[in-house]
C-alpha positions in Angstrom: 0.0 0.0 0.0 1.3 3.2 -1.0 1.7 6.0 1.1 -1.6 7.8 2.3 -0.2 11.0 3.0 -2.4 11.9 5.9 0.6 13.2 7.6 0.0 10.4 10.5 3.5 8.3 10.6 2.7 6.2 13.2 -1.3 5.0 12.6 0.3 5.1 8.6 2.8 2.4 9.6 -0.1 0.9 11.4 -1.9 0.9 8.4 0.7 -0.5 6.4 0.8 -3.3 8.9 -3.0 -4.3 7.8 -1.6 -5.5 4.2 -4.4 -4.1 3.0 -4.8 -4.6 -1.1 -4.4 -1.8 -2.9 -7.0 -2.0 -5.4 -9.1 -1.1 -1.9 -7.4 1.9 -1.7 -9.8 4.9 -1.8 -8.5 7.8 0.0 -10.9 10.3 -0.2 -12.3 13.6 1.9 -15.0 13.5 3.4 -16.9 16.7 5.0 -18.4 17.9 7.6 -21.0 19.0 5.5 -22.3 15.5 4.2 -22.6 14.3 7.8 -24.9 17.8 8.8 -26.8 17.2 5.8 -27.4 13.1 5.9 -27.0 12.1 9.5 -29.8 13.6 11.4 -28.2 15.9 13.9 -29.6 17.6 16.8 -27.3 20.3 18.4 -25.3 18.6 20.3 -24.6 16.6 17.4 -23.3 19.7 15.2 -21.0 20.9 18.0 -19.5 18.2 18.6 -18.7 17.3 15.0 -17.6 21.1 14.4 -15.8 21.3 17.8 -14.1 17.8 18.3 -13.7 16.2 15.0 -10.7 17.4 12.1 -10.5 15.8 9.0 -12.5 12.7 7.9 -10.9 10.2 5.1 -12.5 7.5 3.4 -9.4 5.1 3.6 -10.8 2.2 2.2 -13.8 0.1 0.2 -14.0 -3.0 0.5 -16.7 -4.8 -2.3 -16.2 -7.9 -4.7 -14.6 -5.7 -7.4 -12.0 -4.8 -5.2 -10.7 -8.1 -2.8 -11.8 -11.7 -3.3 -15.0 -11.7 -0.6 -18.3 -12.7 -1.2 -21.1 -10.2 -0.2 -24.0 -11.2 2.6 -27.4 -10.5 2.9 -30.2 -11.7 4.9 -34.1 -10.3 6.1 -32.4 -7.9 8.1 -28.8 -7.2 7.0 -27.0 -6.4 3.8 -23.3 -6.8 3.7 -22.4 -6.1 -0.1 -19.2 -3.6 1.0 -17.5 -2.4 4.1 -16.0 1.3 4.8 -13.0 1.8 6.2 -13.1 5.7 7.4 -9.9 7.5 9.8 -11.6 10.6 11.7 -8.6 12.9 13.1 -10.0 14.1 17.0 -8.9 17.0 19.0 -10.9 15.2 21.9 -11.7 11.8 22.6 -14.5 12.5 24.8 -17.3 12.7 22.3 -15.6 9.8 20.2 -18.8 7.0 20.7 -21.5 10.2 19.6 -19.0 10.9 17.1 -19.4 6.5 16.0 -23.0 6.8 16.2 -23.8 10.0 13.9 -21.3 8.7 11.2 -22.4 5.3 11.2 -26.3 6.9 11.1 -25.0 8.9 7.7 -23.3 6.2 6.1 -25.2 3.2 4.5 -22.7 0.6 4.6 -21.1 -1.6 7.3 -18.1 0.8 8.6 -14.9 0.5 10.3 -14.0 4.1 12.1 -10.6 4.7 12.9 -10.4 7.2 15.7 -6.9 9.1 16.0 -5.9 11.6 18.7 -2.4 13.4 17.8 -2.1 16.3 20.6 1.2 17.8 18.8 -0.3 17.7 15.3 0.9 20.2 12.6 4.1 20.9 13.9 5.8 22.1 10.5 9.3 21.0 8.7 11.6 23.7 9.2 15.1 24.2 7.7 18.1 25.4 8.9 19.6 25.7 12.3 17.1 24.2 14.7 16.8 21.0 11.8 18.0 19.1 15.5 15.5 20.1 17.7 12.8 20.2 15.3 13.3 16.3 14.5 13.2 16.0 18.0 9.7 17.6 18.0 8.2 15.8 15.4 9.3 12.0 17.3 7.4 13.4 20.3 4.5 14.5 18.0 4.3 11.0 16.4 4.5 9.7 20.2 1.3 11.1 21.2 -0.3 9.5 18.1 -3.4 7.3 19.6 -6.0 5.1 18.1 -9.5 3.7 19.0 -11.4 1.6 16.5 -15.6 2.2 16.3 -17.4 -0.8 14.7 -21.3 -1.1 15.2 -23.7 -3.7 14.3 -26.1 -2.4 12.1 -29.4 -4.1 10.5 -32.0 -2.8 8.1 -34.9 -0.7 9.3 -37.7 -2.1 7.6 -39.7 0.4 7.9 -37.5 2.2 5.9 -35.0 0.2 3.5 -32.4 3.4 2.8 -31.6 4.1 6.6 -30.2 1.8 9.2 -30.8 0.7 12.8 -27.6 0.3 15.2 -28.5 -2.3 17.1 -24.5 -2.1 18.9 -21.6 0.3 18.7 -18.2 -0.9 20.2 -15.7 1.5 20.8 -11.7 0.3 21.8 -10.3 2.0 24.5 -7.5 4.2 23.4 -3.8 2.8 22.4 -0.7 4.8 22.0 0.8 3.9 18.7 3.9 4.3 19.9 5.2 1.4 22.6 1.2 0.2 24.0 0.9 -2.4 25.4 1.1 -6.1 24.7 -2.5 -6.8 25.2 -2.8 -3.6 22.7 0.0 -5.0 20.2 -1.5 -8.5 20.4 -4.8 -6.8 18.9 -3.4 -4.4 16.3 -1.5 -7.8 15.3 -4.7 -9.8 15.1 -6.6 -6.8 12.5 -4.1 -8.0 9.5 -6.4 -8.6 6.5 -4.7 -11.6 6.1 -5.4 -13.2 9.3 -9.2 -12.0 8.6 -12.1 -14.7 7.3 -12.7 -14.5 3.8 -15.4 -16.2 3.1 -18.1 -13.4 2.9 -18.1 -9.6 4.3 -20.4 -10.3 7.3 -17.9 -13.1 8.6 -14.8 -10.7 8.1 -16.3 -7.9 9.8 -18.0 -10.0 12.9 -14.0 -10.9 13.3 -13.3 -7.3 13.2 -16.0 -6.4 16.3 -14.9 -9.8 17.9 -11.5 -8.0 17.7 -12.6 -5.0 19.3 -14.2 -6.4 22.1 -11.7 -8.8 23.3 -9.6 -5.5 23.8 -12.1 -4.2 26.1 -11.7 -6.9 28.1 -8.2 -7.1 28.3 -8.4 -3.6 29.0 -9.9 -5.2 32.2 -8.3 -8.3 32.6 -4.7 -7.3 31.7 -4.6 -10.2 29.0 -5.6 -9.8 25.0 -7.8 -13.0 24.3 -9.4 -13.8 21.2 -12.5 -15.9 21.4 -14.2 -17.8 18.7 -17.6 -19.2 18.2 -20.4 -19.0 20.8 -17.4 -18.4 23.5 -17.7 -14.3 21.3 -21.3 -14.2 22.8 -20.3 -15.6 26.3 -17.4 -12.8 25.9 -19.6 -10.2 25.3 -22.1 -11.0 28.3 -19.9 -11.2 30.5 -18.7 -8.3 29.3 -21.8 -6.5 29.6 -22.5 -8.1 33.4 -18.9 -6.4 34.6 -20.1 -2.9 32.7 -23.5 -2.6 34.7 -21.8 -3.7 38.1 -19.7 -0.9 37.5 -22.8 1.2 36.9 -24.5 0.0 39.9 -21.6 0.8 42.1 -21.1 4.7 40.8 -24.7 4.7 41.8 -24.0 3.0 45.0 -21.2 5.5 46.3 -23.3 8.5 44.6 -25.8 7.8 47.6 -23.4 7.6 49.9 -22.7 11.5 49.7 -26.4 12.1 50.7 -26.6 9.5 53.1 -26.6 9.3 57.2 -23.7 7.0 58.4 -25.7 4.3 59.4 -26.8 4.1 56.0 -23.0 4.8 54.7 -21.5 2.0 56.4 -24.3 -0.8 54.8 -23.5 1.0 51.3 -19.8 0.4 51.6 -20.6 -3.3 52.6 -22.2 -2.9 49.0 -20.0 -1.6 47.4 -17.4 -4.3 48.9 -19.5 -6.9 47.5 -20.1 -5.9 44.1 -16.4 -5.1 43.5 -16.1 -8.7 44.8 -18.2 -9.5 41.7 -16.3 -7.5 39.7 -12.9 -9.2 40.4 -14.5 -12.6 39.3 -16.2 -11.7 36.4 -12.3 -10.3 35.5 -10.7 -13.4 35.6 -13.1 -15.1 33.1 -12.2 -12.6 30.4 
């Protein structure tokens, strides 16, 4: 794959690392305008994709014409291509309303590509400082960091051109430079070639499998890849340890309010449900 340009060394290299076919190369602009226009905003929407997002590329399309995978389509899903966008971030914090509005606008299954770079722009001088400024641009690519955004989409029946997301994962957030090994284990794991072939619903069910065996090593410490009904058991699991979680920021939000009689039966609570939480850990 040739180089992209984007001005992103590190997530480029990560790209490269994909061995992604170039005849799915599209490398295109996409604005801010089409999403305003297509994605049915409300205002929170609109600030957040004027505020918080930069540029948005379409990197890649994957279809029949260009890589050797059959499409997929069933009563209530229609795999004939996958989009592969990068969205450049000045803030994570909006990054799963960010997911949600472009994968409202866009009418295929879609792979986002998240990247944070806080030293950005930082421009190639000549001359004296040449030292210094080399120096700045290897802590620039430092700070480079990614989260992938896939979402489970199926067709609204009720009406055929717009699409319901039943699921959006988000990844938590890896530095491209030196992450990890849970979060090297799962860049590894997104090569094209280690991917399922046989049709576009299998390859990108891989691809959210993928995703969410990083949030759980993101708990557990330990980058697992399930396959199979063990994805599902995953994935409760998963969703078990996120509304225990839940339950105890609600537990320890009463206890501000509460008499200390009360407090102390809270904390017992609290005790017990991180008790939970521990288990549920060592099964991911």
């Amino acid at each position: 794959m040739s180089d992209l340009g984007l001005g992103l060394p590190q997530f480029e290299a990560f790209l490269a690392g994909l061995n992604v076919p170039n005849s799915c190369v599209l490398n295109k602009p996409l604005f801010k305008k089409m999403f305003q226009e297509h994605a049915d905003l409300d205002a929170k929407d609109k600030k957040v994709l004027k505020d918080d997002v930069g540029k948005i590329r379409w990197l890649f399309t994957l279809k029949p014409s260009t890589i050797n995978i059959a499409p997929y389509s069933d009563d209530f899903r229609d795999y004939g291509e996958l989009a592969f966008l990068v969205v450049e971030l000045s803030s994570a914090k909006n990054a799963e309303r960010i997911g949600q509005l472009i994968n409202r606008a866009i009418p295929y299954p879609t792979v986002i590509f998240f990247v944070l770079s806080e030293n950005k722009g930082i421009e190639d001088h000549t001359g004296a400082n040449d030292e210094s400024d080399e120096k700045e641009r290897q802590r620039a690519d430092a700070n480079e960091q990614l989260a992938i955004c896939v979402a489970d989409k199926r067709i609204n029946k009720a009406d055929k051109e717009k699409w319901v997301i039943e699921q959006l994962i988000t990844s938590p957030w890896l530095r491209l430079s030196g992450t990890t090994d849970s979060g090297q284990a799962f860049l590894n794991s997104l090569t094209f070639t280690g991917l399922p072939h046989s049709n576009f619903w299998q390859f990108y069910q891989a691809i959210i499998a993928r995703v969410q065996a990083l949030q759980c090593a993101h708990i557990s410490g330990c980058f697992h890849l399930e396959t199979g009904e063990a994805v599902q058991q995953q994935a409760d699991q998963l969703t078990r340890y996120r509304s225990i979680e839940n339950d105890i920021k609600k537990l320890r939000a009463q206890i501000k309010q509460a008499e200390f009689s009360q407090q102390v039966v809270l904390n017992t609570q609290i005790k017990q449900q991180e008790q939970r939480l521990k288990q549920i850990a060592e099964t991911l």
